[in-house]
N, CA, C and O atoms as a Tripos MOL2 file, in Angstrom:
@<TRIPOS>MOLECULE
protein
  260   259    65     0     0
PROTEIN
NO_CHARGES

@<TRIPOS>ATOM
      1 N         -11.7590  -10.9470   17.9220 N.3       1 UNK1
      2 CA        -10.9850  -10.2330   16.8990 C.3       1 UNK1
      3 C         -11.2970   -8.7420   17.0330 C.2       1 UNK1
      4 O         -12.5030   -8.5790   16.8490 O.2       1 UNK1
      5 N         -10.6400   -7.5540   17.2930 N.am      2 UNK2
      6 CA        -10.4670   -6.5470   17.1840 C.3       2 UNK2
      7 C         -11.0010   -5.8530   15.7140 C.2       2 UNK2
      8 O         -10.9680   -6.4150   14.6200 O.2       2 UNK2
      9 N         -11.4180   -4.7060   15.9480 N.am      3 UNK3
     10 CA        -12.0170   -3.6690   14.8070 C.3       3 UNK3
     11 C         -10.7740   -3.9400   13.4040 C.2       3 UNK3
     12 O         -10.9140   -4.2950   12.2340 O.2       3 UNK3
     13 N          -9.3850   -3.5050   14.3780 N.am      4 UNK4
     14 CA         -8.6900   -3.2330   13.4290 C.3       4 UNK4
     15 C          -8.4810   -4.9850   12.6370 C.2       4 UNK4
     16 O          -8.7490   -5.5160   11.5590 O.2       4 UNK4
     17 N          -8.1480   -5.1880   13.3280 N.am      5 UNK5
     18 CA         -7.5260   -7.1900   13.0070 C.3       5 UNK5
     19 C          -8.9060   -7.2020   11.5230 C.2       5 UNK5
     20 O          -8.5220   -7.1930   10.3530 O.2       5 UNK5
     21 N         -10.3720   -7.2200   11.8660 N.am      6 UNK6
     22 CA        -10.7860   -7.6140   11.0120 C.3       6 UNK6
     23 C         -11.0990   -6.2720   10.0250 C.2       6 UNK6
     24 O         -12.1520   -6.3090    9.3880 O.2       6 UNK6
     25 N         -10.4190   -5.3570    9.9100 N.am      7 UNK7
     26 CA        -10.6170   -4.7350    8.7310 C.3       7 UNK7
     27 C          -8.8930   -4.9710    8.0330 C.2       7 UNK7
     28 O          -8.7110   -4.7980    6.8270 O.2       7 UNK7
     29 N          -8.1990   -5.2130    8.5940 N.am      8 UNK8
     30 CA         -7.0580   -5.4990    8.0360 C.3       8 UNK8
     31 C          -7.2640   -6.8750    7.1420 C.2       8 UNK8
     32 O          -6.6950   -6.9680    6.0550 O.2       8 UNK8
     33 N          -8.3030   -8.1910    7.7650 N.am      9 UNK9
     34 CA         -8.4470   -8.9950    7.0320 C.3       9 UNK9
     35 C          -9.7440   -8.8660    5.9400 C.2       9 UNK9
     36 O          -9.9210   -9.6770    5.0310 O.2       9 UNK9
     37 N         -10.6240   -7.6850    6.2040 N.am     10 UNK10
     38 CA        -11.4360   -7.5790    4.7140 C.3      10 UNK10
     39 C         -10.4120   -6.8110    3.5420 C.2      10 UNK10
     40 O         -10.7750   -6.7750    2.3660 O.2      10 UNK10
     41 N          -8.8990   -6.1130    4.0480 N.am     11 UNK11
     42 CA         -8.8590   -5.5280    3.2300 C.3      11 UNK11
     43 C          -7.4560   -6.4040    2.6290 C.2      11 UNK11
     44 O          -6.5680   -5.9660    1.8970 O.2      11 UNK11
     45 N          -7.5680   -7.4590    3.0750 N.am     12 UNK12
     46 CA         -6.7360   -8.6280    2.5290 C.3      12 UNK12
     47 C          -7.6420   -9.4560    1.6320 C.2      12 UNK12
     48 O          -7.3640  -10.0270    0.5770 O.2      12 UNK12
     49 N          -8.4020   -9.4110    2.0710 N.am     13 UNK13
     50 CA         -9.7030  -10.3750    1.0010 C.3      13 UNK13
     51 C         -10.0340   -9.4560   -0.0440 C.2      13 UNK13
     52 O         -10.1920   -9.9100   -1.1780 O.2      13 UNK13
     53 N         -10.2020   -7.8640    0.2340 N.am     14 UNK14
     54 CA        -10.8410   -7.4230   -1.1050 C.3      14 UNK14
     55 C          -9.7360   -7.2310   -2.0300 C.2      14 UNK14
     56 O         -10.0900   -7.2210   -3.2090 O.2      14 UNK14
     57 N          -8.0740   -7.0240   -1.7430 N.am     15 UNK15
     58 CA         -7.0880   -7.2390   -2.7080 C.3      15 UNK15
     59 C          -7.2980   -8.8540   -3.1020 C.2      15 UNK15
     60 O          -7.3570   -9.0200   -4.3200 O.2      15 UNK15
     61 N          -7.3990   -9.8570   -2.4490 N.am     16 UNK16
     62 CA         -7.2500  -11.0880   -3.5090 C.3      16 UNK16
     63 C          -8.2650  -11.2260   -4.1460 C.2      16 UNK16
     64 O          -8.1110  -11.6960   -5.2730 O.2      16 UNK16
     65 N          -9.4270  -10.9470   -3.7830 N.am     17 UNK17
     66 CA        -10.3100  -10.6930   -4.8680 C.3      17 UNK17
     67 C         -10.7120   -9.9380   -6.1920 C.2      17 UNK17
     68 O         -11.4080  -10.3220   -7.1320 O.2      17 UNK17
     69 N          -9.9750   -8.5940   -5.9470 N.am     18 UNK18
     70 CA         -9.5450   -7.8620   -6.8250 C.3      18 UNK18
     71 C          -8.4040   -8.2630   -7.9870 C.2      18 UNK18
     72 O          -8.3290   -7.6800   -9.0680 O.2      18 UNK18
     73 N          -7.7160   -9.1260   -7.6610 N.am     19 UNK19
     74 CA         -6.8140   -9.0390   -8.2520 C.3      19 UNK19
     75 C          -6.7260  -10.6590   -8.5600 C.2      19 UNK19
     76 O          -5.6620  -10.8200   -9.1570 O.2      19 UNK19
     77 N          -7.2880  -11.7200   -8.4290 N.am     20 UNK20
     78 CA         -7.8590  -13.0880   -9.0980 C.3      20 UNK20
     79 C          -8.8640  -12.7120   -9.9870 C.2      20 UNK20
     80 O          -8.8020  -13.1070  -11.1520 O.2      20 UNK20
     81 N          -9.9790  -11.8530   -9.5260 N.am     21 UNK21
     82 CA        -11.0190  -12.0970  -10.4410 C.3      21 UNK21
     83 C         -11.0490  -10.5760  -11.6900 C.2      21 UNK21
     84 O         -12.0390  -10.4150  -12.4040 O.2      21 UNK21
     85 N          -9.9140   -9.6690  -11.7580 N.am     22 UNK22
     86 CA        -10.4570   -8.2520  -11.9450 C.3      22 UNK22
     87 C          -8.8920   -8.2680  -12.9560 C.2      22 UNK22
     88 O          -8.6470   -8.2090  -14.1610 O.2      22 UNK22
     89 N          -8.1220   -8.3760  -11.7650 N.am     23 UNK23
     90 CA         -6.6750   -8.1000  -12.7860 C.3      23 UNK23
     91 C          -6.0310   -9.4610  -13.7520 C.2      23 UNK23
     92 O          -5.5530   -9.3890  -14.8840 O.2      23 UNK23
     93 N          -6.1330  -10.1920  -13.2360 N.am     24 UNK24
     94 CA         -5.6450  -11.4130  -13.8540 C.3      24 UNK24
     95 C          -6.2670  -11.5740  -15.6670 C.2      24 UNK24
     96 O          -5.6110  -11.6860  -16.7030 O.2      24 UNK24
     97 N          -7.9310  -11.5190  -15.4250 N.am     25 UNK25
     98 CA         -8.3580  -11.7100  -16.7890 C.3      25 UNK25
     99 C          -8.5570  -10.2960  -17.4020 C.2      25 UNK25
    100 O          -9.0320  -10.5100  -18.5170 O.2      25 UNK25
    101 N          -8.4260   -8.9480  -17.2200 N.am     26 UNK26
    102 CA         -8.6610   -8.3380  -17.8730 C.3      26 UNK26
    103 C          -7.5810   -7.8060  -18.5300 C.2      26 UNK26
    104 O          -7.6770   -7.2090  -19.6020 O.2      26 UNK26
    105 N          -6.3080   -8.0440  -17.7910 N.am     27 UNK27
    106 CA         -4.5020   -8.1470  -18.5420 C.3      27 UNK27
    107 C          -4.4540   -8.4780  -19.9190 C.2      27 UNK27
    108 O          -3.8640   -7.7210  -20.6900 O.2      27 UNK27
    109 N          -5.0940   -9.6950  -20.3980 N.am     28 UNK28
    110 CA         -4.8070   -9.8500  -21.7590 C.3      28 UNK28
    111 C          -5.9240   -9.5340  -22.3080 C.2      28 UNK28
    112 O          -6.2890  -10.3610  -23.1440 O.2      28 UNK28
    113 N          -6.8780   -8.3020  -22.1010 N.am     29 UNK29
    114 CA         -7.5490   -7.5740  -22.8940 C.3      29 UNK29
    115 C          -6.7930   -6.0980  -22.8090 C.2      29 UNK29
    116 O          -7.3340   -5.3060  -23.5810 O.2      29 UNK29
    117 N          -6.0790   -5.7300  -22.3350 N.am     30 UNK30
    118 CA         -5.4620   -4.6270  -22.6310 C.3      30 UNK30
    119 C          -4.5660   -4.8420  -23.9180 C.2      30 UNK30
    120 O          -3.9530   -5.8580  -24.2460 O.2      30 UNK30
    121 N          -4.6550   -3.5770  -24.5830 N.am     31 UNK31
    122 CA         -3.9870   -3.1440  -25.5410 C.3      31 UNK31
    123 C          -2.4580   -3.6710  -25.5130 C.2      31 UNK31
    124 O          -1.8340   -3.4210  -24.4820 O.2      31 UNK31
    125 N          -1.7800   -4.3910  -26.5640 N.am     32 UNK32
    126 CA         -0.4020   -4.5400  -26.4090 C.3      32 UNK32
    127 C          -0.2070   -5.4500  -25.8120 C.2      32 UNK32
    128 O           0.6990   -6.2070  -26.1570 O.2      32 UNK32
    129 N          -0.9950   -5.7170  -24.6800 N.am     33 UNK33
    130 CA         -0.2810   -6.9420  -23.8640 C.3      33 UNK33
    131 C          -0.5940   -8.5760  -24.9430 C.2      33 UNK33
    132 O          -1.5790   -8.8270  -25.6380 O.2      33 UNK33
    133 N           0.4790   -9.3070  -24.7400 N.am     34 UNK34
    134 CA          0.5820  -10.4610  -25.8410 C.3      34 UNK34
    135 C           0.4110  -11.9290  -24.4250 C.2      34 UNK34
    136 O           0.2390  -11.7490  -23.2190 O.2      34 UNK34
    137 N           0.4940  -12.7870  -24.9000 N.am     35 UNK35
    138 CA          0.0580  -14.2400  -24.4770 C.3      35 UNK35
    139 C           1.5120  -14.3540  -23.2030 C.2      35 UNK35
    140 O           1.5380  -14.5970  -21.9970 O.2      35 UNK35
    141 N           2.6300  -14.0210  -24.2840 N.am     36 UNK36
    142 CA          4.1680  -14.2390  -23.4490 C.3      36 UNK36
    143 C           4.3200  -13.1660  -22.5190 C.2      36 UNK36
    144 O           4.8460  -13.5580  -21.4770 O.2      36 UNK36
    145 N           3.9850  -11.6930  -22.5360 N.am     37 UNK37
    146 CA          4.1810  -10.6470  -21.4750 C.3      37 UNK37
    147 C           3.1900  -11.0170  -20.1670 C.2      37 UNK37
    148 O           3.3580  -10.8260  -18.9630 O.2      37 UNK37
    149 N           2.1350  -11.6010  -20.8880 N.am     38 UNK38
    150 CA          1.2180  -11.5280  -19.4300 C.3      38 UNK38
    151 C           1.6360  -11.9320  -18.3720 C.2      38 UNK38
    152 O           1.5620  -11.4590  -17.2380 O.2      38 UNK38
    153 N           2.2250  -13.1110  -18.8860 N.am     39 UNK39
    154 CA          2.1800  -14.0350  -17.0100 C.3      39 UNK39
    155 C           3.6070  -13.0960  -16.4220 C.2      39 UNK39
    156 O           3.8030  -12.8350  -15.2350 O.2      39 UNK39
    157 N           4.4750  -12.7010  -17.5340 N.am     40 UNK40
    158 CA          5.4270  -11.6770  -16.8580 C.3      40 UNK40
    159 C           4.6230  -10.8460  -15.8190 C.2      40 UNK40
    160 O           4.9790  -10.5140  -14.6890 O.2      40 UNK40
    161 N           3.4450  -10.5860  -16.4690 N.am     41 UNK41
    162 CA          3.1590   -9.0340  -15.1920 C.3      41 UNK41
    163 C           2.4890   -9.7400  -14.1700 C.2      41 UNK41
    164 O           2.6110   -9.3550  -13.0080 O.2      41 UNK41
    165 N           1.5730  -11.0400  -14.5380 N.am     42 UNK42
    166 CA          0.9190  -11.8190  -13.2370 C.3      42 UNK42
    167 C           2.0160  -12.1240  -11.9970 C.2      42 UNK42
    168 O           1.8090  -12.2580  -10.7910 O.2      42 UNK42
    169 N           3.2820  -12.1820  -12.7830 N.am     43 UNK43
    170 CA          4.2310  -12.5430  -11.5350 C.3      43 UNK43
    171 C           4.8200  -11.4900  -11.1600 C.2      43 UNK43
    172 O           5.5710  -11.5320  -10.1850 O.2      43 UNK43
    173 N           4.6230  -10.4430  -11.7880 N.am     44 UNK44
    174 CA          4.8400   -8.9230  -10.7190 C.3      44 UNK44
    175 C           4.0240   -9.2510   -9.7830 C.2      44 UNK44
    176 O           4.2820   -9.7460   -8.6850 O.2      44 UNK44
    177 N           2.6870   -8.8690  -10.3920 N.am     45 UNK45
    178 CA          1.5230   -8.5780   -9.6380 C.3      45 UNK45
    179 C           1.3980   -9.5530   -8.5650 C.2      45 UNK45
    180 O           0.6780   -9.0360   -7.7110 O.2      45 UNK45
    181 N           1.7570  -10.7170   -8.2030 N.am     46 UNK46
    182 CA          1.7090  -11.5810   -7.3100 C.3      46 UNK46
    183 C           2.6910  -11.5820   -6.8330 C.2      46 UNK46
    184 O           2.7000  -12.7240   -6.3730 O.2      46 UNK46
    185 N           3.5870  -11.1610   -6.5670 N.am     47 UNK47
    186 CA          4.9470  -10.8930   -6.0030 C.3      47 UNK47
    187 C           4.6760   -9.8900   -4.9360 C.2      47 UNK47
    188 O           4.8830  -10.0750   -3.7370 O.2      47 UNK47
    189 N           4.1780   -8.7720   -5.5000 N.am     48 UNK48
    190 CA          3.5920   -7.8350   -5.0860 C.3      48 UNK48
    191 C           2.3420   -8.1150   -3.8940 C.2      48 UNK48
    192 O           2.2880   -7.6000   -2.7770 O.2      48 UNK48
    193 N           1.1960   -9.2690   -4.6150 N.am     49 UNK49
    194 CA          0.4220   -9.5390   -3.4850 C.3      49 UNK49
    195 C           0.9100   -9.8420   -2.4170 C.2      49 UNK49
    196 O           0.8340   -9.1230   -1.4210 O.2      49 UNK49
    197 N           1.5170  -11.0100   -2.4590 N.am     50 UNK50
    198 CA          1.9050  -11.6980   -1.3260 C.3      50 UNK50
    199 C           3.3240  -10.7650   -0.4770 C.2      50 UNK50
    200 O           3.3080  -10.8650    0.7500 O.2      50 UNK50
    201 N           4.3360  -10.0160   -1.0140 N.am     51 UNK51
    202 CA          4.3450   -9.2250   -0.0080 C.3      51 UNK51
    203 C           3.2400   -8.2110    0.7610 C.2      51 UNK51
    204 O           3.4620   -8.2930    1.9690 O.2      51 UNK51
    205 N           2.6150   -7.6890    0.6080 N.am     52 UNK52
    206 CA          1.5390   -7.0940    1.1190 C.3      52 UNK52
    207 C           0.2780   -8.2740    1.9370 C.2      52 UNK52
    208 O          -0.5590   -8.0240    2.8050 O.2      52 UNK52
    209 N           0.4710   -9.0630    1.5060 N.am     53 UNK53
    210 CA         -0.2580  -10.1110    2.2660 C.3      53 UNK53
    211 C           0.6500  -10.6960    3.7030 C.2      53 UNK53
    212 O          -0.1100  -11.4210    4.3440 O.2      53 UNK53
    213 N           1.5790  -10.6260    4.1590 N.am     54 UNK54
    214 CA          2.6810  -11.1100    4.3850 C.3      54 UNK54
    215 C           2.6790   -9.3860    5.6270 C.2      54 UNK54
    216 O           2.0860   -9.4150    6.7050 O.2      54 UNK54
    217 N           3.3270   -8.3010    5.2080 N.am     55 UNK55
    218 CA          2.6250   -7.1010    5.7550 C.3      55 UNK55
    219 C           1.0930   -6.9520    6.6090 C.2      55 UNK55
    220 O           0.9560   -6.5470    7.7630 O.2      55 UNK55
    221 N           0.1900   -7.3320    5.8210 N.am     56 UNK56
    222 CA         -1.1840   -7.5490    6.4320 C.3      56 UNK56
    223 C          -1.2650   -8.5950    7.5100 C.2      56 UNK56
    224 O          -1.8350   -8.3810    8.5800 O.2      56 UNK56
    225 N          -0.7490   -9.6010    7.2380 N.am     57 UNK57
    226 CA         -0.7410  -11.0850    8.5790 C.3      57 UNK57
    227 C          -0.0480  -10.1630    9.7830 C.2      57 UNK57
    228 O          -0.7900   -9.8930   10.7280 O.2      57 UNK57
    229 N           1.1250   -9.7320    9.8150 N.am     58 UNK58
    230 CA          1.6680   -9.4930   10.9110 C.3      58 UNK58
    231 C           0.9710   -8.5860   11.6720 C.2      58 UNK58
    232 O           1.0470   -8.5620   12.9010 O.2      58 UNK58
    233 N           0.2080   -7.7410   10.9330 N.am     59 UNK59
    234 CA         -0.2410   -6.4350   11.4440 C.3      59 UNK59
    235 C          -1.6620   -7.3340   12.0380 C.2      59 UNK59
    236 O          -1.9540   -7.2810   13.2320 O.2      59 UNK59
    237 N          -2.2840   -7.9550   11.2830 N.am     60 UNK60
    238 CA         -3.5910   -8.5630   11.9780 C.3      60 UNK60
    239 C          -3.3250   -9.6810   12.9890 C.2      60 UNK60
    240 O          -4.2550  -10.0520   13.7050 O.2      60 UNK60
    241 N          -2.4370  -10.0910   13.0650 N.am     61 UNK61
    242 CA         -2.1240  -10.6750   13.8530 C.3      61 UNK61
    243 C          -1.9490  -10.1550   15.2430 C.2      61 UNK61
    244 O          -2.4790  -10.4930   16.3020 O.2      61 UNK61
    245 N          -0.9460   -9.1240   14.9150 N.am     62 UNK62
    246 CA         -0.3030   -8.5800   16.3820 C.3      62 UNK62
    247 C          -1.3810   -7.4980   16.6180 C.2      62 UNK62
    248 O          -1.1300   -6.8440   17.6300 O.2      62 UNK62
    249 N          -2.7880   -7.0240   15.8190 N.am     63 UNK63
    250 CA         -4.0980   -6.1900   16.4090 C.3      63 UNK63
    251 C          -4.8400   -7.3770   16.9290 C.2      63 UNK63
    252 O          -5.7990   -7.2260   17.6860 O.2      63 UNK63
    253 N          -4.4920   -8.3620   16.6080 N.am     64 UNK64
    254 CA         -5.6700   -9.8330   17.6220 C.3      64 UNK64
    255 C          -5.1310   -9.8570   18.5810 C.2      64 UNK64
    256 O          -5.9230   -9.9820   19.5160 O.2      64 UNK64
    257 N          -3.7600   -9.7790   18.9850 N.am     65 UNK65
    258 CA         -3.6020  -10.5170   20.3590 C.3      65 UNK65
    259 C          -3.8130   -9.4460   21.1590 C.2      65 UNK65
    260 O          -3.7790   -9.5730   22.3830 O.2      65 UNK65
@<TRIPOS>BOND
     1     1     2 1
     2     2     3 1
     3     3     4 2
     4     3     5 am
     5     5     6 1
     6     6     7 1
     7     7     8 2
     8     7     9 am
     9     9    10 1
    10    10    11 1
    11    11    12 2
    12    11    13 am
    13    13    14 1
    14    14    15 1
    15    15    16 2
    16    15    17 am
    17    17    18 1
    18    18    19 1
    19    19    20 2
    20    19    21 am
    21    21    22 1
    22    22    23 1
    23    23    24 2
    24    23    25 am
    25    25    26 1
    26    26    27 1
    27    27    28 2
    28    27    29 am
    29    29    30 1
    30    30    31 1
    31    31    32 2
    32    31    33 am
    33    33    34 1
    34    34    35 1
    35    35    36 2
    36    35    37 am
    37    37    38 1
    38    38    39 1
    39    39    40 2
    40    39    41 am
    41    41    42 1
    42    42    43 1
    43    43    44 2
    44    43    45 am
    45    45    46 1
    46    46    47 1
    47    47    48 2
    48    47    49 am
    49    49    50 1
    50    50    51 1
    51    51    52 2
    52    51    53 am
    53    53    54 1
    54    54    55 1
    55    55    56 2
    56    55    57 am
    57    57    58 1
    58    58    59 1
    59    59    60 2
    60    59    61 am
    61    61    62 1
    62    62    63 1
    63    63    64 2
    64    63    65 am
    65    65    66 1
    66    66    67 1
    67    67    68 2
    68    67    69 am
    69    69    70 1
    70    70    71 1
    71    71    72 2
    72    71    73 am
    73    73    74 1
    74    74    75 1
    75    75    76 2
    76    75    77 am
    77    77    78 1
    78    78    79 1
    79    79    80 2
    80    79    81 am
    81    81    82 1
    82    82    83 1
    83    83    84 2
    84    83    85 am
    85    85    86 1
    86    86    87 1
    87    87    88 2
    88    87    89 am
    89    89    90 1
    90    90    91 1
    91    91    92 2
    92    91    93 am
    93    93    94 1
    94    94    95 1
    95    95    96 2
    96    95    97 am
    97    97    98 1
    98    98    99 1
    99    99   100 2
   100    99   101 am
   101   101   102 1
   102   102   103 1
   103   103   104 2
   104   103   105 am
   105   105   106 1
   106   106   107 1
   107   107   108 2
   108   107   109 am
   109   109   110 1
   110   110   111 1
   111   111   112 2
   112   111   113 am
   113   113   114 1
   114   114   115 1
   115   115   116 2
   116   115   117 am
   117   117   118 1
   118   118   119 1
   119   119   120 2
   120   119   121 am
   121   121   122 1
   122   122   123 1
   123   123   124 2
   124   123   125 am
   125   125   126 1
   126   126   127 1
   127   127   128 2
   128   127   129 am
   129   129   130 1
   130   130   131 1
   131   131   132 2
   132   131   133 am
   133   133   134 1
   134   134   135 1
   135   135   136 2
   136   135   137 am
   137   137   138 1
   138   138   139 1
   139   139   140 2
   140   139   141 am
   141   141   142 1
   142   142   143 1
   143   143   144 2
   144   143   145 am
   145   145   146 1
   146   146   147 1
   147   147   148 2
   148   147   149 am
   149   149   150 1
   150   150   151 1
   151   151   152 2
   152   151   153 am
   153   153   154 1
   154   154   155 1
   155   155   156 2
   156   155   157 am
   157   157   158 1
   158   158   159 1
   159   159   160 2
   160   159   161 am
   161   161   162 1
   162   162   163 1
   163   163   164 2
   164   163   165 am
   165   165   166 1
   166   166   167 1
   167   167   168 2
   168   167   169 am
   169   169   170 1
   170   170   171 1
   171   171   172 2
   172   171   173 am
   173   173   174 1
   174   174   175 1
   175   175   176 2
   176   175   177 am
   177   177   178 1
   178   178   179 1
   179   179   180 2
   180   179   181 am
   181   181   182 1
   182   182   183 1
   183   183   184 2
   184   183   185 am
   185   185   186 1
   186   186   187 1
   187   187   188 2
   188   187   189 am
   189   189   190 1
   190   190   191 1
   191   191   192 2
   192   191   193 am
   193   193   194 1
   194   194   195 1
   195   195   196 2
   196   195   197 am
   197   197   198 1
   198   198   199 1
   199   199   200 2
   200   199   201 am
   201   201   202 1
   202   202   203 1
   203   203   204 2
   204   203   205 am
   205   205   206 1
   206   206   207 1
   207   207   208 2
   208   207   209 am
   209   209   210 1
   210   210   211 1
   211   211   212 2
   212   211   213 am
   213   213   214 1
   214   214   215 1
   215   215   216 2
   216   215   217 am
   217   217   218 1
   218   218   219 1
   219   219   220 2
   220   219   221 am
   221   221   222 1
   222   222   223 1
   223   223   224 2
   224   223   225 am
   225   225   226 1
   226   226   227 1
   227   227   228 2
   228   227   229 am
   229   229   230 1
   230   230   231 1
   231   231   232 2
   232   231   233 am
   233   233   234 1
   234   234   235 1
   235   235   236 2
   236   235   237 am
   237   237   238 1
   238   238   239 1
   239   239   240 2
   240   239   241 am
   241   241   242 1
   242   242   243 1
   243   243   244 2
   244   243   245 am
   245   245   246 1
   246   246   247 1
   247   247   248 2
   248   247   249 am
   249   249   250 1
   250   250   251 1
   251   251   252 2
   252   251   253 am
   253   253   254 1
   254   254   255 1
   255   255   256 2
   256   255   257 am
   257   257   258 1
   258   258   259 1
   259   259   260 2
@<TRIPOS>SUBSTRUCTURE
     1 UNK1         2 RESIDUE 1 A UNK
     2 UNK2         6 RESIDUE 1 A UNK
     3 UNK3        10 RESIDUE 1 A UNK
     4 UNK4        14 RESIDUE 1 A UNK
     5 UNK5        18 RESIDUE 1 A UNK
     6 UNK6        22 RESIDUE 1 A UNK
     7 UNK7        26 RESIDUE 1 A UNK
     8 UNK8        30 RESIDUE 1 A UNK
     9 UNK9        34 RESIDUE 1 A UNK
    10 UNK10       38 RESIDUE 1 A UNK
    11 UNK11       42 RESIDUE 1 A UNK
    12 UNK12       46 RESIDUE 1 A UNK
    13 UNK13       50 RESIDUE 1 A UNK
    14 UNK14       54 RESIDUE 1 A UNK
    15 UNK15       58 RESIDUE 1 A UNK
    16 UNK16       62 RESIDUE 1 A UNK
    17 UNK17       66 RESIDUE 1 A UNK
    18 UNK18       70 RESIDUE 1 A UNK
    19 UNK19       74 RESIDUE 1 A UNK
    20 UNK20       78 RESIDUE 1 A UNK
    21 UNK21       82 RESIDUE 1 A UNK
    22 UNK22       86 RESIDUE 1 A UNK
    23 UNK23       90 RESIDUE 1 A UNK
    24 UNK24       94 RESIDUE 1 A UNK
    25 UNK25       98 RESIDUE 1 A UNK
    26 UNK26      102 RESIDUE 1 A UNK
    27 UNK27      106 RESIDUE 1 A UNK
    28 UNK28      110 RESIDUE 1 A UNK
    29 UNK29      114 RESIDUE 1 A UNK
    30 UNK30      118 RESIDUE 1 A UNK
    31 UNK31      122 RESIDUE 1 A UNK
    32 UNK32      126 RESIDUE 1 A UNK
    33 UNK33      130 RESIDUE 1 A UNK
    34 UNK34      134 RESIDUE 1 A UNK
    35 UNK35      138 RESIDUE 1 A UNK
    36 UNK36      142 RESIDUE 1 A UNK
    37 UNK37      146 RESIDUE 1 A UNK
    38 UNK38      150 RESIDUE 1 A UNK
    39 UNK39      154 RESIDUE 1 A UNK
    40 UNK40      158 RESIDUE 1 A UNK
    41 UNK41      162 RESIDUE 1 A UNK
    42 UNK42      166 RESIDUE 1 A UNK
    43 UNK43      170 RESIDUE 1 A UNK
    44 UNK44      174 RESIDUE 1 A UNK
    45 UNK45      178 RESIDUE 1 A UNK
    46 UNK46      182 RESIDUE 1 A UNK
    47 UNK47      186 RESIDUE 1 A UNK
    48 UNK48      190 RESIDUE 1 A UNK
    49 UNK49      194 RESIDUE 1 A UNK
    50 UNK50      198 RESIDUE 1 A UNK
    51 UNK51      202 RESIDUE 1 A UNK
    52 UNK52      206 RESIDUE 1 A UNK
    53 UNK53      210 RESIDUE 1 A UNK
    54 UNK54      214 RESIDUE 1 A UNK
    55 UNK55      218 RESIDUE 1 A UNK
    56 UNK56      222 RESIDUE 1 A UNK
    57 UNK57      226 RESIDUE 1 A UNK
    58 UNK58      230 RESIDUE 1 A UNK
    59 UNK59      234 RESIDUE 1 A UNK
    60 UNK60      238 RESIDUE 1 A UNK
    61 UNK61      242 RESIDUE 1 A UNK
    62 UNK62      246 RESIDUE 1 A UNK
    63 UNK63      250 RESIDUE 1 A UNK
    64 UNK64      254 RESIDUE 1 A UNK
    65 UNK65      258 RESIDUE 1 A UNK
C-alpha cells in the first residue's frame, strides 16, 4: 500500500469515527435540535459521508495499484 493509499484510508477512518462517535450523539444536545429534526440532519450528514467515502475508495484505490 502506498503513502498516499494509506493516508487516504486513515483519513476515511478518522471521518467515520468522527462522525459515529462525535456527531451523531452530540446533535441532540445542541440547542433547538428536537427528537424529529435529528435523524433529518443524521441523513444529511450520512449522505454526505458516504459520498466522500465513495470519493476516498476510488482515489485509494487507484494510489494502490
Amino acid at each position: 500500500m502506498t503513502e498516499l493509499a494509506a493516508g487516504l484510508t486513515c483519513l476515511w477512518l478518522g471521518m467515520v469515527l468522527g462522525i459515529s462517535f462525535l456527531e451523531a450523539p452530540l446533535k441532540f444536545r445542541a440547542p433547538g435540535v428536537t427528537v424529529p429534526t435529528g435523524p433529518g440532519i443524521g441523513r444529511i450528514v450520512f449522505r454526505a459521508l458516504n459520498r466522500a467515502e465513495v470519493v476516498l475508495a476510488v482515489l485509494a484505490l487507484t494510489a494502490g495499484a
